[in-house]
Phi, psi and omega in degrees: 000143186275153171323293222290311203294296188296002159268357168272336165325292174342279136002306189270280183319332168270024197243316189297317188299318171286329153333325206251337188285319164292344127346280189271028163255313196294326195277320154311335131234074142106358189245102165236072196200046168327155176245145162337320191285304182296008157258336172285326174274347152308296194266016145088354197261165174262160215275337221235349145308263211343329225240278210322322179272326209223117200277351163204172184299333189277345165289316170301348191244314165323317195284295194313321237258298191307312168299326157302309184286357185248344164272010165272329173266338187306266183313262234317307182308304184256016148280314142340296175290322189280320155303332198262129166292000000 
């Protein structure tokens, strides 16, 4: 794969990432029900990156709900590990 591709990769991923960290900064304070638009200007992105990673809001509220759960089995997982002698 060429540089150029693989930096859009990069890019995309790092467009998705800020996406889902604006989300959950707005639900931290206090707004939960975000609108596209207040995740776009969160996440530094344009309203039409957001549809791009995500075809509506409620698939973008799906995503947050498994990245909460997978830090969630995550602590769980090495609080475990930290109990055990």
């Amino acid at each position: 794969m060429s540089d150029k591709a693989d930096g859009r990769l990069e890019r995309s991923k790092k467009s998705r990432d800020q996406i889902i960290q604006a989300v959950r900064e707005l639900i931290d304070e206090g707004i939960l029900i975000p609108t596209a638009q207040q995740v776009a200007e969160t996440a530094g992105v344009g309203i039409r990156t957001v549809f791009r990673h995500f075809n509506d809001m409620e698939n973008l509220f799906k995503e947050i709900i498994k990245v909460n759960q997978s830090c969630l089995l995550y602590t769980s997982d090495a609080a475990d590990d930290s109990l055990r002698v």
